[in-house]
TORPAFI-349499 format. One record per atom (N, C-alpha, C): x, y, z. Coordinates in pm, whole numbers, plus 32768, in hexadecimal, padded with zeros to 4 digits. Example, Ala and Ser with C-alpha at 12.3 -4.5 7.8 and 13.67 -1.06 7.14 Angstrom:
2
85277DC7830C/84CE7E3E830C/85287EB6830C/85057F1F82C4/85577F9682CA/850A80038313/
This chain:
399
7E2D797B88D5/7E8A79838944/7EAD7A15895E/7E847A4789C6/7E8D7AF489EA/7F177ACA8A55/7F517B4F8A30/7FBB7B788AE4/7F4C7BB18B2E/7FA37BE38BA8/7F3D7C498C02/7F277CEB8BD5/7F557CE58B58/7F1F7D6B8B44/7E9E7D638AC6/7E6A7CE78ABD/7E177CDC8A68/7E2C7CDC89C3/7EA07C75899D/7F0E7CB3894F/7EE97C178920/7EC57C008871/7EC67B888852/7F587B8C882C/7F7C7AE7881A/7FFB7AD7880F/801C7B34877B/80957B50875E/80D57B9386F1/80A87C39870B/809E7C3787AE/80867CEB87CA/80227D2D878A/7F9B7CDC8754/7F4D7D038725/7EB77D038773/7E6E7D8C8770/7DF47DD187E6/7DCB7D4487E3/7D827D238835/7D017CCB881A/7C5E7CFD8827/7C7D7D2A87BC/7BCD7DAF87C3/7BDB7D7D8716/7C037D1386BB/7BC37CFF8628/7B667C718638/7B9F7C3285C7/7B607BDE859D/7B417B4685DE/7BAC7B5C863B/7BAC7AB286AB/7B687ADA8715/7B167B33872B/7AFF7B5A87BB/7A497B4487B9/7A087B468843/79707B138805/790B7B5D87F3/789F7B3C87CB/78487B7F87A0/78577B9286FD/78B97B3586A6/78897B188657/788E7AAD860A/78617A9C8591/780F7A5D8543/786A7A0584F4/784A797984C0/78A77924849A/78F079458467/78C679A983D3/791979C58367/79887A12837C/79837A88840A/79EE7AAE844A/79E77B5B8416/79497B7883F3/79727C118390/79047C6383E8/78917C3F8450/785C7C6084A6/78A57CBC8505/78E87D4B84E8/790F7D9D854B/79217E16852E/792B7E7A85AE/79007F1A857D/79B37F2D8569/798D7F9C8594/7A258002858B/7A737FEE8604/7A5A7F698634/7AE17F2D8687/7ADB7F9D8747/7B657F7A8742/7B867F8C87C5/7B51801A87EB/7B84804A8879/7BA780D688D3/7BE2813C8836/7C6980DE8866/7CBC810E87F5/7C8B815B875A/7C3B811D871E/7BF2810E86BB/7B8E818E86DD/7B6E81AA874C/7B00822B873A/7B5682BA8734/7BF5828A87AE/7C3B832487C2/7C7A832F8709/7C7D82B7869D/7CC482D28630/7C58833185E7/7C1782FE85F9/7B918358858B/7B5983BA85D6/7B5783CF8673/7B3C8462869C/7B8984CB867B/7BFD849D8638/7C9D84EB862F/7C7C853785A0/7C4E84DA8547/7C23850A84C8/7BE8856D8482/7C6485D48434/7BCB8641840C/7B72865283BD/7B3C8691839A/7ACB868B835B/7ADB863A82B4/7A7685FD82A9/7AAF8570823F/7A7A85CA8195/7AB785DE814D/7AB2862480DF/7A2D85D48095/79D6865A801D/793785FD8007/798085927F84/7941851C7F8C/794A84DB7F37/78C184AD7EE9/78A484A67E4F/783884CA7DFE/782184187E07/77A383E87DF4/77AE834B7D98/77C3832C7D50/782582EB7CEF/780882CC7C85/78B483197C62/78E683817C93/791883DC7C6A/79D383997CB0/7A5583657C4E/7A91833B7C5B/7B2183BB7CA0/7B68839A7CDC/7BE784047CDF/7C4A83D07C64/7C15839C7C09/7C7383BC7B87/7CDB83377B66/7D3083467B38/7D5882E47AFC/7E2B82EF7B0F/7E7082AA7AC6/7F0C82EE7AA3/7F3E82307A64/7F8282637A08/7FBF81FE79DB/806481FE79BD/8085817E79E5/810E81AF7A10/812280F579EB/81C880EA7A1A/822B804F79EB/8225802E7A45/82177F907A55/82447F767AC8/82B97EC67A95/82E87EB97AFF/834F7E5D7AE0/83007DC57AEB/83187D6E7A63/82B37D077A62/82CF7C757AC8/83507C8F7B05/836D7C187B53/83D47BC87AFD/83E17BFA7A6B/84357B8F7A4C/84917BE179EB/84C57C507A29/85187C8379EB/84FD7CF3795E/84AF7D14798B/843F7D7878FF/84137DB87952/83907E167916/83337E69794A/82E57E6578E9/82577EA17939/81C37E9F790F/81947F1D7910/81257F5278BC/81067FAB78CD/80697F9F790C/80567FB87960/801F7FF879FE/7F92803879EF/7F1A803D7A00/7ED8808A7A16/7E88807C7ACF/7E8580D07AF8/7E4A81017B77/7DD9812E7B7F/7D4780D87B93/7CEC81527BA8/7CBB81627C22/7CA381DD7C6B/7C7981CA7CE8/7BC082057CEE/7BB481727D2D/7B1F819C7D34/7AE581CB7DB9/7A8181FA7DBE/7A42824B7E31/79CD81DB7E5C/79D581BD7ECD/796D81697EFF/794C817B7FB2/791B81037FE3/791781188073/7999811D80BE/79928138811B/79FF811F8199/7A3C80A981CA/7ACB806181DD/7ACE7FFF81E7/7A9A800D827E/7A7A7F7B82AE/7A497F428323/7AD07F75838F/7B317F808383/7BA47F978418/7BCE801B83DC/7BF9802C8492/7C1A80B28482/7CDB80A884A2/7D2A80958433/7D9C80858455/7DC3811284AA/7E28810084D5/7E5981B68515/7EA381F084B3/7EE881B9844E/7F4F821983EC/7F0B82258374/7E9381FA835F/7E6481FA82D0/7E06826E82C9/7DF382B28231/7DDB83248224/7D77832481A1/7D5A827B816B/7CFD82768127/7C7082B0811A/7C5B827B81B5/7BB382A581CD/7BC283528179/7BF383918174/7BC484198127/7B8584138095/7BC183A68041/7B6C83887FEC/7B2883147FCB/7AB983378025/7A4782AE8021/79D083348023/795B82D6801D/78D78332804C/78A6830380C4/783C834880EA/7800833B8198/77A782FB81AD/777D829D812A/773182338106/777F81C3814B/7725817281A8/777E810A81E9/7754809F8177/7744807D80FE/7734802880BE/771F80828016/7797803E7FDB/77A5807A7F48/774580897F08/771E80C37EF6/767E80BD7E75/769A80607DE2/7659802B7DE2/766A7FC37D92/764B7FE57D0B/76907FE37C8F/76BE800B7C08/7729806C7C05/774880A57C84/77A5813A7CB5/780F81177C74/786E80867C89/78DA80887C80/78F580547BFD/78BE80057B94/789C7FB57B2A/78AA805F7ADA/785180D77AEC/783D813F7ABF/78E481A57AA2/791281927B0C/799C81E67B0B/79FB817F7ABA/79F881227AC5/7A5B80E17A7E/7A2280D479D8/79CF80B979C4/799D80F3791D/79D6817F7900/799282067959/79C88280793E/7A948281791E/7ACF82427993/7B4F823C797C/7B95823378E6/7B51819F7906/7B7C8148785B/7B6781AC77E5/7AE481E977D5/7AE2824D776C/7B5182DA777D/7B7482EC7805/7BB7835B7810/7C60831B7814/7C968299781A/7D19828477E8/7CFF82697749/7C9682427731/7C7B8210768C/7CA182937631/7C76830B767C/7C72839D7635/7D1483AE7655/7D4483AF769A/7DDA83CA76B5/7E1F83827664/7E068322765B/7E7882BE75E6/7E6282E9754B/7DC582FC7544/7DB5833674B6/7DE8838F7485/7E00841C74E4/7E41848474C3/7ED4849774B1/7F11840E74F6/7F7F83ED74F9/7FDA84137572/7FAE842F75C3/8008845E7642/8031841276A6/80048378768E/803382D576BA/803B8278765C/8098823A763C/80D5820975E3/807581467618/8076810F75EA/8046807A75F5/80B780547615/80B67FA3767C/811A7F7676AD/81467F1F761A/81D67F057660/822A7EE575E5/82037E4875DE/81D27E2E761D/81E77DAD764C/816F7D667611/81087DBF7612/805D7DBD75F8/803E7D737672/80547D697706/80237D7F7775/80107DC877AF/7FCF7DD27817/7F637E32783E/7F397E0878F7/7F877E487948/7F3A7E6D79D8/7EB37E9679E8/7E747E7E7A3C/7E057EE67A95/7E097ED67B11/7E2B7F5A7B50/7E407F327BFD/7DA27F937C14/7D377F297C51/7C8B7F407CA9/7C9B7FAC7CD3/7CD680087D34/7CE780107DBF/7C5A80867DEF/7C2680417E35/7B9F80827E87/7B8580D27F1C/7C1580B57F15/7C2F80DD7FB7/7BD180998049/7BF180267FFA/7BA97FB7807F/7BC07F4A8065/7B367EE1805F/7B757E68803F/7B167E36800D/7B5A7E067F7B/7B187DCF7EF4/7ADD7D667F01/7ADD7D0B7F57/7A927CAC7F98/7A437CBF8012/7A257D377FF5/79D17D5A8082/79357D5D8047/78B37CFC808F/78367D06803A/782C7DC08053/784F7DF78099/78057E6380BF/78637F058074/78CC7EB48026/79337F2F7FF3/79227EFE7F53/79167E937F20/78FD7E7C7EA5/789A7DFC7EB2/78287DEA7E63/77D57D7E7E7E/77D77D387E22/77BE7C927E27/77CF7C167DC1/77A97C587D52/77377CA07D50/77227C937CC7/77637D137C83/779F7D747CCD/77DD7DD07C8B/786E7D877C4A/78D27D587CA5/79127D137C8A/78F77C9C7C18/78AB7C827BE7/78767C457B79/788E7C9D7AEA/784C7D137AF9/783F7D6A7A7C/78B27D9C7A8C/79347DD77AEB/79B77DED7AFC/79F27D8E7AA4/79D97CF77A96/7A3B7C997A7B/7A407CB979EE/79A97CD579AB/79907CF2791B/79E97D4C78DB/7A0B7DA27918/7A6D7E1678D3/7B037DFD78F8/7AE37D7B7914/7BBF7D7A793F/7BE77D1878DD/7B917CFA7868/7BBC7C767821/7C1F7C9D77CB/7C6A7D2977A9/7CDA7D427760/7D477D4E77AD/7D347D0B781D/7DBC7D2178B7/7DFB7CB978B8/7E9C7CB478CF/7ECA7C3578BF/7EC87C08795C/7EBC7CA479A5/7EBC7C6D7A4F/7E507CF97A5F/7DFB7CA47AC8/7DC47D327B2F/7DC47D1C7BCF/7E087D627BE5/7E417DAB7C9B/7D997DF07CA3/7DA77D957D34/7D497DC47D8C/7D5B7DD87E15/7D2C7E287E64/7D897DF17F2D/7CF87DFE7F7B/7D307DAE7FCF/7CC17D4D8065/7CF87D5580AE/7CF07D568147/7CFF7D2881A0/7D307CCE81BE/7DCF7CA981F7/7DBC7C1C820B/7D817BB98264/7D587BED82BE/7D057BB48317/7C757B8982E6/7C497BCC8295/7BC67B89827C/7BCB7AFB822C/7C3D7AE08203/7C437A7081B5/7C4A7A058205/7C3279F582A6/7BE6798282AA/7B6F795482C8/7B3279E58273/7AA179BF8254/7A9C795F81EA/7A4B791381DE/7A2E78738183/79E978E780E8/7961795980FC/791C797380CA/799C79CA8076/79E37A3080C4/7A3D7A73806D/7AC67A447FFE/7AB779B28034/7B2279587FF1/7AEA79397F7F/7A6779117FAE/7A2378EF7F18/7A1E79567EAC/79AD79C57EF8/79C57A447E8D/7A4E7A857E26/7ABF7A557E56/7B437A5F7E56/7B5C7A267E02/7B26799C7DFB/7B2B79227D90/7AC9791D7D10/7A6079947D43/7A0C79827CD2/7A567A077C72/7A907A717CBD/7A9C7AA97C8A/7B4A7A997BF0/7B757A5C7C47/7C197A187BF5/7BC479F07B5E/7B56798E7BA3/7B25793E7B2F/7AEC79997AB4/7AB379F87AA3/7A5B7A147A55/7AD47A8A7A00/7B4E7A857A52/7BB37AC979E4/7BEE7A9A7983/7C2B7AD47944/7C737A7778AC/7D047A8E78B3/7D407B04791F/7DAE7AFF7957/7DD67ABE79E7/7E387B137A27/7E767AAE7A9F/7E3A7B127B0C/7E197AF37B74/7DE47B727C05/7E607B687C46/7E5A7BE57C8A/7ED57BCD7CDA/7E777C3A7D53/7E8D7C227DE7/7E5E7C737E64/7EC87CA67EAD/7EDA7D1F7EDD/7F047D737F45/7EDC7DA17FB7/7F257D527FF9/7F237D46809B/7F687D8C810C/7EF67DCE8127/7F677E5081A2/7FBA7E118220/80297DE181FB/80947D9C8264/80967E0782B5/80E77E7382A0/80DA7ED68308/816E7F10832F/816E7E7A837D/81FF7E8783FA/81EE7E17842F/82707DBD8462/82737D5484CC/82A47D748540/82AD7E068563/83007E1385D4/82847E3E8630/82777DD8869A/82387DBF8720/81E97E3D8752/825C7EED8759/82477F30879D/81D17F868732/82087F8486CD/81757FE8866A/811E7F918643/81247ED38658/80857EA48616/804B7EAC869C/80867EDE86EB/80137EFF8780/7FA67F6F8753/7FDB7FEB8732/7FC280528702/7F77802E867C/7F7F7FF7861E/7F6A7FF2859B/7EA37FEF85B4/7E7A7F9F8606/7DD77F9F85FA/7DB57F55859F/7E0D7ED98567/7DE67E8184E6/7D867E4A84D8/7D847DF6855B/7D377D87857D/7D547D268502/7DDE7CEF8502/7E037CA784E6/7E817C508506/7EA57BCD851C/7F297BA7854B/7F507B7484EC/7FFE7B4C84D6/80217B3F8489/80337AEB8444/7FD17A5184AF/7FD879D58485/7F5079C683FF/7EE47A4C8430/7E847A4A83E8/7EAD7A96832E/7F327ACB8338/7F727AE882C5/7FAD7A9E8281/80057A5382B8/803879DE828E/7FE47957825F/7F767948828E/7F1879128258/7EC9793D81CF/7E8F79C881D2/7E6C7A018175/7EE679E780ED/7F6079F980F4/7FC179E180AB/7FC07953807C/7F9A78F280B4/7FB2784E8087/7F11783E8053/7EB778AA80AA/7E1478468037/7E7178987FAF/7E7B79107F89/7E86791D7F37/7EF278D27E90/7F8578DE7EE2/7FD2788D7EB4/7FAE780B7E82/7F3777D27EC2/7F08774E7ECA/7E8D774D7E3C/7E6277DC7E1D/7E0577EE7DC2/7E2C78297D4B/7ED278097D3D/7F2078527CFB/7F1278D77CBF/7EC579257D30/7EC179C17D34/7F307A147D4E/7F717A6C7D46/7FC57AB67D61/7FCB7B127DDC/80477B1E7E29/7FF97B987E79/808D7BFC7E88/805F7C7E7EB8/80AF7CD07F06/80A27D137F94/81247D407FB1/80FB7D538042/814A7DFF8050/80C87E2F8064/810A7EC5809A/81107ED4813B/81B17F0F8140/82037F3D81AE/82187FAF81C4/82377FD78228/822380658271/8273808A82AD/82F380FB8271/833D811E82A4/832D817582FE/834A8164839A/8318819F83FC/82D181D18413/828E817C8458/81D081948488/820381948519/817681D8854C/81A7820B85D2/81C281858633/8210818E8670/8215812386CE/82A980E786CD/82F480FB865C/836380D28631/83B08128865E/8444813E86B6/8496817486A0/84C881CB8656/84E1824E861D/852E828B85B4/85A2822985AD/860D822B85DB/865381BA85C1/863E81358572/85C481418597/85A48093855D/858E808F8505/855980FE84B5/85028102846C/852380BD83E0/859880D383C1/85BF806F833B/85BE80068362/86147FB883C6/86247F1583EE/85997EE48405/84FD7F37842D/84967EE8842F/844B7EC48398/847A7F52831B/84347F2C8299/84707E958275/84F67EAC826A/854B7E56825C/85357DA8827C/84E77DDB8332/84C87D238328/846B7CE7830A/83EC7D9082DD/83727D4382CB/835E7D0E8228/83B87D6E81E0/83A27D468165/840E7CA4814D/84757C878195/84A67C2B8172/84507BA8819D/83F57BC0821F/83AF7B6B823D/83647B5481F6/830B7BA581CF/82BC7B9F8180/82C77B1680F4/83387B6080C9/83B37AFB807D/839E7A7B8084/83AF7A5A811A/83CC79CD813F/83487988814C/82CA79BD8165/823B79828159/821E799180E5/825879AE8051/821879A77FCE/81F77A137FB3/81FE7AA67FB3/81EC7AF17F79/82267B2B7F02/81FE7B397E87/825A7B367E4A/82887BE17E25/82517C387E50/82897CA07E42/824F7D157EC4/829B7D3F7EE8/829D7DB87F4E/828D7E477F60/825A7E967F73/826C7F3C7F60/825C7F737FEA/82D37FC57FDA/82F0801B8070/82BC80BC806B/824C80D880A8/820F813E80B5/824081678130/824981F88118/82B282508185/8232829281D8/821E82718260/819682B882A2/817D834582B5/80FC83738275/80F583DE8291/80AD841B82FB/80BF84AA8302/806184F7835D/8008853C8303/7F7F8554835E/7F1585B3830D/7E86854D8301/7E9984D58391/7E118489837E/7DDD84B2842F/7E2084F88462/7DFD854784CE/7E3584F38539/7E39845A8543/7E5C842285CE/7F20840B8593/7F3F840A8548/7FDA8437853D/801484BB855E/7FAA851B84EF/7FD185AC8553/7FDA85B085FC/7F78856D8611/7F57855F86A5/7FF7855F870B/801F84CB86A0/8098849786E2/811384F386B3/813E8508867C/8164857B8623/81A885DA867A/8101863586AA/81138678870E/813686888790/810985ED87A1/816885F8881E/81BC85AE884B/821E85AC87C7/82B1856C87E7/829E84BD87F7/8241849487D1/823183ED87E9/824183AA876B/8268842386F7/828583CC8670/82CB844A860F/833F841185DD/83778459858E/837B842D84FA/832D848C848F/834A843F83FA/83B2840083C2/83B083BE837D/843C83688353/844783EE82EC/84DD83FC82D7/8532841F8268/856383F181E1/8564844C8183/852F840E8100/85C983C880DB/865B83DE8132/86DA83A28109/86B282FD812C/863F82F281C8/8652828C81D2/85E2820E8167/85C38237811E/8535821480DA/85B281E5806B/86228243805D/86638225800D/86B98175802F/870981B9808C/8756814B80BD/86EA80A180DF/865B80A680ED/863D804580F2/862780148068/860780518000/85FD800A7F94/86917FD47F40/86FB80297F5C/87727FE47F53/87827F597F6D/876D7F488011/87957EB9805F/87337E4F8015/86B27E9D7FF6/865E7E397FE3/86687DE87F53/86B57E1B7EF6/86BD7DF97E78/875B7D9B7E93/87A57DDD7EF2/88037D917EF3/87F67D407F26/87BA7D027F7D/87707C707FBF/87367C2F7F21/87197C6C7EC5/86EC7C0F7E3E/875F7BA67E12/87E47BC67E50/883B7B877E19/884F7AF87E52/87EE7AD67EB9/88007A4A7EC9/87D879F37E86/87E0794C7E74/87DA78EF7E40/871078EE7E2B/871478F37DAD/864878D97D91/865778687DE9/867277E97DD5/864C77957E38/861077A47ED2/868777D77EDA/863777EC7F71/85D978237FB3/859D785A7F53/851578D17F57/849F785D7F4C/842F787C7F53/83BA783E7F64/838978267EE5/835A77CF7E91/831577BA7E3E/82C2781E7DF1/82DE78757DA0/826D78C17DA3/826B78EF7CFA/822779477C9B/8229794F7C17/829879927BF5/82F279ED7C20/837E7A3D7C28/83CF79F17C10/843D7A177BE8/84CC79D17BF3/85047A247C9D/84FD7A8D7C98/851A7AA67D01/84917B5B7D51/84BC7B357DD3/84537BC37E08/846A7C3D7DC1/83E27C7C7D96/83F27D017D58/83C07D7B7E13/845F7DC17DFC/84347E0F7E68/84307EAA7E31/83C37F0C7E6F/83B97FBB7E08/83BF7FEE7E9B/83B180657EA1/839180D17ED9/833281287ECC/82D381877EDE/825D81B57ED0/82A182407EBC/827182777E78/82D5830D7E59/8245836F7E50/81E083887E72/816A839C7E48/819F83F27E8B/81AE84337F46/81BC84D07F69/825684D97F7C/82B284A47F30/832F84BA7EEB/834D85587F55/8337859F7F27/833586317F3D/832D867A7FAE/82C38619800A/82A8863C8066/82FA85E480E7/8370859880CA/8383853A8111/84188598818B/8425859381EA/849A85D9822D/851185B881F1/854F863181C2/85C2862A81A7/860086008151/859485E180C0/85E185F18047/86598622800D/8675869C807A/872586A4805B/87598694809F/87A18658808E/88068633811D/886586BE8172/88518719812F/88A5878A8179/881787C381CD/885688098269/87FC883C82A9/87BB88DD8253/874588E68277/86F0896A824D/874089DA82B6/871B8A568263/874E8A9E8300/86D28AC7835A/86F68AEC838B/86848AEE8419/85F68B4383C3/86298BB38371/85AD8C1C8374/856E8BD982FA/859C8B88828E/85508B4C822B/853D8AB68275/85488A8E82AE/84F189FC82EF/84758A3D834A/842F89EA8311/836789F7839A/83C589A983DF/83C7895983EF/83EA88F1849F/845788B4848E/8484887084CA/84F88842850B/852887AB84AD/849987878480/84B8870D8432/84A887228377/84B9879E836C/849287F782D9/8507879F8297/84D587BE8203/853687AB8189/857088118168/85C0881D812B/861A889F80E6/85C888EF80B3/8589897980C9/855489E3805C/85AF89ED7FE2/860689D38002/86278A297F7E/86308A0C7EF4/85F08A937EB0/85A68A417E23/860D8A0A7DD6/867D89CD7DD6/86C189BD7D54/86C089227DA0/86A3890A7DFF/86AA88517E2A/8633883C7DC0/85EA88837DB5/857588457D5A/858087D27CEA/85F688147CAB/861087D17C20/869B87A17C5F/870987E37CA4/878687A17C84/877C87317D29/871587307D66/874086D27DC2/86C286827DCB/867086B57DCF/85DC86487DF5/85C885F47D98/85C4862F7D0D/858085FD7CA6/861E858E7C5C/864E85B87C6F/86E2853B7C4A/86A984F47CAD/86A284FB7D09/86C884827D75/861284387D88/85CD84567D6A/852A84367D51/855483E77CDE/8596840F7C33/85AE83CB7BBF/860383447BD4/864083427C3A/869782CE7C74/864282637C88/860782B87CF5/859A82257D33/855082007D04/852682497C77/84C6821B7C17/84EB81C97BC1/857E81D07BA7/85B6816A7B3D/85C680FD7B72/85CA80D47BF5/864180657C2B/8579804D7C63/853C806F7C57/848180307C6D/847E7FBF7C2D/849280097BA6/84A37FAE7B0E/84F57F537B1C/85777F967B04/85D77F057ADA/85FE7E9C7B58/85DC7ED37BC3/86047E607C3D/86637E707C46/86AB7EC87C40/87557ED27C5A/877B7F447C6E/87F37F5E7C9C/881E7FBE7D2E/887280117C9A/885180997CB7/888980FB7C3C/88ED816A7CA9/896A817A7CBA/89B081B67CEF/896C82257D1C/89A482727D92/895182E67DB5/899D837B7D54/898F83CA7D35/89BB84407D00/89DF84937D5A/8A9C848F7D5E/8AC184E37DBD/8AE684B77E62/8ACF84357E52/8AD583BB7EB2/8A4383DF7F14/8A6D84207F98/8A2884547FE7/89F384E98002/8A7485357FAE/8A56859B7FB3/89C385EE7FA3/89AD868B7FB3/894B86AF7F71/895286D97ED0/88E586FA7E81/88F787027E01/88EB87A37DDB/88BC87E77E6A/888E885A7E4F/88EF88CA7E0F/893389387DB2/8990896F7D8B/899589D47DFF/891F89F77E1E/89448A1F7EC7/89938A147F27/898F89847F41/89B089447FBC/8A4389257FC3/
């Protein structure tokens, strides 16, 4: 069902996966719309990526859903390009220019890893979980069910090295999941583990005006679906959100994380992460530049993970069925640093680059960024709202 602007229902292009010219399984398509060519003409030059050759690893806690934490490993592997060209995503930089992964590539980096956290723990500079469980979050920068980004049978010899995992995180597309072939693969893959899978699903945003913009080629009924095969295969999933992506209001910009992760909520997800959008994938700079999108601010990254933990306080019942007692919601703190306005006091004019700068000045480093970064890192963990230091103020001895 299109409007007259060629708009499937839920404000989403109709240049993906419902549109014709393709193929039952629904995975038959290039790099999408108009839209889709000005995102990647915008793009600069894509950094070399080796085969075989991983961007490394980091191990870190994460909160287990039931009131604990886990200790975490991340490896990110280098493979093909996912199939869409979202507009805010900034993955494609580490993939290779191989439109199809070379096959042993990725099976290869994740062996190298394992020996290179195996050497780190030996020496002692990561301690083993207390718990004697054990994370692995895939992430390939595409989609793990894609034949053409990881293939059956790689995903086979992958499964072999996850048998000391009590869970392994992987993320897809949600739209491709109503392919029959990728459901299966999905299913073969759960099976051949000895822990629990859990998938991550780029929600995005529900607000109308940026999934115009977004270039998903996906609607949201096709998410919400993806959420129930899974739930239904008692797989796990998460849903990453996007604090102001272009298309959203500055204003809005908290009240839209806010409804996508609670929605999210309400279709079975059982845990959420709010990634703050960046610039530096060329079609944001784009917008950036000319005033059609302003970065979110790192107070407000704050204030949404507040509300969002405090929404934990409703009745489990009324939440959706799912392996949690209640939603685990984080924040993404990865360019922490780089986010506008880590201090809340204005820069003065001659130490700010632009207009939307953070504080230069070096003593926010430690007495304002890095307190208020240690905040959001604790309340990741424990699911609960840890007073702010200083209320609102800044922390800077400066300021």
């Amino acid at each position: 069902m299109k409007d007259q602007d060629g708009v499937l229902k839920d404000g989403v292009k109709a240049d993906g996966l419902e549109e014709g010219g393709i193929k039952d399984d629904g995975l038959n398509r290039g790099h999408g719309s108009n839209l889709a060519t000005v995102i990647r003409r915008e793009r600069p030059a894509k950094p070399l990526r080796r085969v075989g050759e991983s961007m490394g690893f980091v191990r870190e806690d994460e909160p287990d859903g039931q009131g604990g934490v886990v200790a975490t490993r991340t490896y990110f592997l280098v493979g093909s390009e996912c199939r869409f060209s979202c507009s805010m995503c900034d993955l494609w930089k580490y993939t290779l220019d191989d439109p199809v992964t070379p096959l042993g590539s990725l099976v290869a980096q994740v062996d190298a890893l394992e020996q290179q956290c195996s050497s780190v723990q030996r020496q002692g500079f990561e301690g083993a979980s207390e718990t004697g469980k054990e994370w692995l979050k895939l992430y390939n920068a595409a989609n793990f069910f894609d034949e053409r980004n990881v293939a059956s049978l790689e995903r086979e010899w992958i499964s072999e090295r996850c048998a000391k995992y009590s869970r392994v995180i992987v993320e897809n597309h949600a739209a491709l999941f109503q392919s029959k072939s990728v459901q299966q693969e999905t299913l073969r893959f759960r099976d051949r583990l000895k822990g629990e899978l859990e998938v991550a699903l780029g929600l995005e945003t529900i607000d109308p005006n940026a999934m115009k913009l977004l270039n998903k080629s996906m609607r949201l009924d096709q998410f919400e679906a993806a959420v129930d095969f899974l739930r239904g295969e008692g797989i796990h999933s998460r849903a990453f959100v996007l604090l102001g992506p272009p298309g959203t209001e500055a204003n809005e910009q908290k009240d839209w994380a806010l409804k996508a992760c609670l929605q999210a909520t309400h279709w079975g997800v059982g845990r959420s992460c709010v990634i703050p959008t960046r610039k530096g994938n060329g079609w944001t700079d784009l917008q950036f530049g000319n005033g059609g999108w302003v970065p979110p601010k790192a107070e407000d990254l704050e204030d949404v993970l507040d509300e969002l933990l405090l929404s934990r306080t409703i009745e489990p019942q009324s939440l959706p069925l799912t392996s949690v007692v209640r939603p685990v919601y984080t924040v993404d703190l990865w360019d922490w640093e780089l986010l506008t306005g880590p201090c809340t006091r204005q820069a003065s004019s001659e130490q700010a680059t632009d207009r939307y700068s953070s504080c230069r000045y070096s003593s926010c480093e430690i007495a304002c960024r890095t307190v208020r970064k240690h905040r959001l890192e604790q309340m990741n963990l424990l699911q609960d709202i840890i007073p702010r230091v200083n209320g609102e103020k800044c922390l800077c001895p400066e300021g």
